[in-house]
GUMAR-56136 format. One record per residue (C-alpha): residue in three letters; z, x, y. Coordinates in steps of 0.2 Angstrom, whole numbers, padded with zeros to 4 digits, always signed. Layout:
BEGIN
ALAZXY
...
This chain:
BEGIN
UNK-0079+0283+0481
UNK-0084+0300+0489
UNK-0092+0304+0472
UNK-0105+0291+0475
UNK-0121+0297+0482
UNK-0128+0284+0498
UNK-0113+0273+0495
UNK-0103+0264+0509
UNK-0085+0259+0506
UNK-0076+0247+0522
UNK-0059+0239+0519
UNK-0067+0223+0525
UNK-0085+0213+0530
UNK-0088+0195+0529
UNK-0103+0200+0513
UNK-0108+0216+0506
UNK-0125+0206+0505
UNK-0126+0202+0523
UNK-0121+0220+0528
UNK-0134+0227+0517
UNK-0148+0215+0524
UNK-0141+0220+0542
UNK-0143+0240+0539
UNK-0158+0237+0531
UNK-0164+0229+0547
UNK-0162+0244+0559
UNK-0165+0258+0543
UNK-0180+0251+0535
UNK-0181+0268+0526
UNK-0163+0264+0517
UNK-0167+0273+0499
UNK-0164+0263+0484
UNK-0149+0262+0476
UNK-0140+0261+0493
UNK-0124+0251+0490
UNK-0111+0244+0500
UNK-0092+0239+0491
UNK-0078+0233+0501
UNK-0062+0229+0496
UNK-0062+0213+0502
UNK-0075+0200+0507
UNK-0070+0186+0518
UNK-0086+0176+0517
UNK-0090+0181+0501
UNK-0106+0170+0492
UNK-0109+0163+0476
UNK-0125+0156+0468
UNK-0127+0136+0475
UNK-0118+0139+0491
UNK-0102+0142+0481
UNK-0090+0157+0487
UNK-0082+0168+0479
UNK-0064+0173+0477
UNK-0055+0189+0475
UNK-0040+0195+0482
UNK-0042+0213+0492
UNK-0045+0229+0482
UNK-0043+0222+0466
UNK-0061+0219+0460
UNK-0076+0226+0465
UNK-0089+0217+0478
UNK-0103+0227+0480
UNK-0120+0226+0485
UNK-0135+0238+0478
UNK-0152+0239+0485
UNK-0168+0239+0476
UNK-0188+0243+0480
UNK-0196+0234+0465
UNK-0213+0234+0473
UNK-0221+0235+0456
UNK-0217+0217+0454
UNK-0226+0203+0458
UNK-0216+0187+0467
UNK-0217+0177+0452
UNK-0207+0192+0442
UNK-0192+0188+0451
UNK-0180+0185+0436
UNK-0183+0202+0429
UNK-0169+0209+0443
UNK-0159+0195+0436
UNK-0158+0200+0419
UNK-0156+0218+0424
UNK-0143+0215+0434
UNK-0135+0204+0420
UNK-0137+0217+0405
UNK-0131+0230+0418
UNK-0114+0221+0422
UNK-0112+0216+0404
UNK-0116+0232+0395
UNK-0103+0240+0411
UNK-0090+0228+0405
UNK-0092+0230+0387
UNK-0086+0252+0390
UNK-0071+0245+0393
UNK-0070+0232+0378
UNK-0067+0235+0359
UNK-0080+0231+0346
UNK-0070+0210+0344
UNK-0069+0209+0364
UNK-0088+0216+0368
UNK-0094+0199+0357
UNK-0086+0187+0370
UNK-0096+0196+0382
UNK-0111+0184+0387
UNK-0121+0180+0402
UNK-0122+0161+0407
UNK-0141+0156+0414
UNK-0144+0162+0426
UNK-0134+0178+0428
UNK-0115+0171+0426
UNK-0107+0184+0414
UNK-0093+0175+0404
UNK-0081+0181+0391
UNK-0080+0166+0380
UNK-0080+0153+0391
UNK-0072+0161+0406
UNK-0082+0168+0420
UNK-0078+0188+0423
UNK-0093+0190+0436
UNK-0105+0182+0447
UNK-0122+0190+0454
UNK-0130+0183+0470
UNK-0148+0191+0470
UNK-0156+0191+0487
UNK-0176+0196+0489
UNK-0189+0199+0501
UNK-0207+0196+0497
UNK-0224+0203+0504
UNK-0240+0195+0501
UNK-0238+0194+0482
UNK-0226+0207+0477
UNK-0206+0209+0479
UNK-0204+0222+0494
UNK-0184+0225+0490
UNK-0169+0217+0480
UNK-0153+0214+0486
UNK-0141+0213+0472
UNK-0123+0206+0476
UNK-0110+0207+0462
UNK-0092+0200+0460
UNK-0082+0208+0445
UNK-0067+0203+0441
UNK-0056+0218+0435
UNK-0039+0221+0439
UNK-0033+0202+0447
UNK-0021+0192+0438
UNK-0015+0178+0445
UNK-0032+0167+0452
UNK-0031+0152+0463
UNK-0027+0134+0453
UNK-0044+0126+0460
UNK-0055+0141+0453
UNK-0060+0133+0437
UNK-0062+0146+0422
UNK-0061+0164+0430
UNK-0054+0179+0419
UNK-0049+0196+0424
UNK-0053+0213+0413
UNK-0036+0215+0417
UNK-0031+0198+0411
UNK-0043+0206+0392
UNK-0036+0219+0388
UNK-0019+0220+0396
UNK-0026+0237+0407
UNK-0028+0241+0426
UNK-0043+0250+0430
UNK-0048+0264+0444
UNK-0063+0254+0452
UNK-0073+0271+0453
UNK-0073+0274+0435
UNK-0079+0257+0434
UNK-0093+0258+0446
UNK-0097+0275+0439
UNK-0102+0264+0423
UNK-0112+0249+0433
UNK-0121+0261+0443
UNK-0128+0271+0427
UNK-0132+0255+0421
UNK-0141+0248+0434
UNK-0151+0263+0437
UNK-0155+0263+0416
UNK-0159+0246+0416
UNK-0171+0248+0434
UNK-0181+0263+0426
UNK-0183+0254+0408
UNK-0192+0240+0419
UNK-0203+0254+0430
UNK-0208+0260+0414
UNK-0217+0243+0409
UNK-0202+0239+0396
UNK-0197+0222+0403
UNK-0200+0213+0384
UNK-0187+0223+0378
UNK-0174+0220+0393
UNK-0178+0200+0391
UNK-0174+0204+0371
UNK-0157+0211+0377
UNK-0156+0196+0391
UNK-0159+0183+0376
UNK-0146+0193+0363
UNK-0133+0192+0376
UNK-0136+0173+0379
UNK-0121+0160+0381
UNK-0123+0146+0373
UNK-0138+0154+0361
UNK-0129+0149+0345
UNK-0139+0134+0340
UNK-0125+0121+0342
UNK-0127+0105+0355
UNK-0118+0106+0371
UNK-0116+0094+0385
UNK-0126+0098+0403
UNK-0130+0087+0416
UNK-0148+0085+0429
UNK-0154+0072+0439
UNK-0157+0060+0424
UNK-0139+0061+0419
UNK-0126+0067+0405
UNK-0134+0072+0387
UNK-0132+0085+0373
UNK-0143+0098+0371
UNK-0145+0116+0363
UNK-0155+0132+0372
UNK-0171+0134+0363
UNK-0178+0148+0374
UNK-0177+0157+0393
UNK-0195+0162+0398
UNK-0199+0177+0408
UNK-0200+0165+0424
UNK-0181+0160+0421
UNK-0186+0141+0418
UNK-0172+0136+0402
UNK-0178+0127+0390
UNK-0169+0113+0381
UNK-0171+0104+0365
UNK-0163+0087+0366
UNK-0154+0078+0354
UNK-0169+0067+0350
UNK-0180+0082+0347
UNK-0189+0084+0363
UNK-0189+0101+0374
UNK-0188+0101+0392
UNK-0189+0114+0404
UNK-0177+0117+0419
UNK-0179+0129+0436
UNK-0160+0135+0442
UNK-0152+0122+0452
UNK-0159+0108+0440
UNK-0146+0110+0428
UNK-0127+0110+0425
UNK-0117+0117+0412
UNK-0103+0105+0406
């Protein structure tokens, strides 16, 4: 990891989130791009209060810091979706032209390969007055483990792909330039085309019905659109469209 500019790597914290909002705290000057990865994370978090497994220094837990201050609050899921198209373009280095088509990234910012989850992103940020003073972005990518615990319920290793083990720096290597690709496409007023890329890489965006479930029940329903806000929008099986905020919806 010495090749990494600003970069910290500890054998073991409770969350590379945590410790980056703690550094962050007594170095407020803490440059962009600052990341955190340890080797294992014994508090790791997930998106809905879920945590996150991984057995020690076989995937990478990181945390990068951001300063999008040329966002408003209500811009949000644009670091979402970069973060999404970074991971799954990282991934897809690693893939041939058949395995980079499995590669999809679940609403929010799960990124599958067919219908097992490879990565999770926990995205942490702190407003001021109307705009985003700094991003957090937490990522969990599952890349040389093989054998996960039986209550995990779909999780799938690059490993597990293409028969491969991986030096996590090379790996890193790749995120990082994507990340950094992705973060100056945005700076440079480019976020339609990142949402094109967000929407091309959609799971689930293949017209057909799936089942989902939110506080009126169980039903059917295929992904009509994701607006720039992150509200999904479904189109029922009767015809009608309704939109949905994170946490109002389950995937089935």
């Amino acid at each position: 990891m010495k090749r990494f500019k600003n970069f910290e790597l500890l054998d073991e914290i409770p969350s590379t989130n945590s410790y980056l909002q703690e550094l962050l705290q007594k170095n407020p000057t803490l440059p962009e791009l600052y990341g955190v990865f340890t080797r294992h994370q014994s508090q790791g978090r997930g998106q809905q209060g879920n945590t996150w497994h991984s057995k020690p220094g076989e995937n990478i837990i990181i945390s990068f810091l951001l300063r999008p201050q040329f966002l408003e609050s209500n811009e949000q899921f644009v670091i979402s979706e970069l973060a999404s198209i970074a991971v799954a373009r990282c991934l897809a280095q690693f893939l041939d032209e058949d395995q980079k088509k499995q590669i999809t990234v679940k609403w929010p910012n799960d990124i599958y390969y067919g219908d097992k989850k490879i990565a999770g992103i926990l995205i942490e940020h702190s407003l001021t007055g109307n705009t985003i003073d700094y991003s957090i972005i937490g990522l969990g990518i599952n890349i040389n483990e093989r054998d996960f615990p039986e209550d995990l319920p779909n999780p799938v290793s690059l490993t597990q792909i293409t028969g491969k083990q991986y030096e996590l720096a090379e790996v890193i290597a790749f995120l990082l330039h994507e990340i950094q690709e992705q973060y100056q496409a945005i700076r440079k007023g480019l976020r339609t085309d990142l949402h094109a890329r967000y929407m091309k890489h959609l799971y689930r965006r293949d017209g057909q019905f799936y089942p989902y479930e939110s506080a009126q029940g169980i039903f059917k329903a295929r992904i009509r659109n994701v607006q720039p806000n992150g509200i999904i929008t479904l189109c029922h099986e009767d015809g009608e469209l309704h939109d949905y905020a994170f946490k109002e919806l389950k995937f089935l």
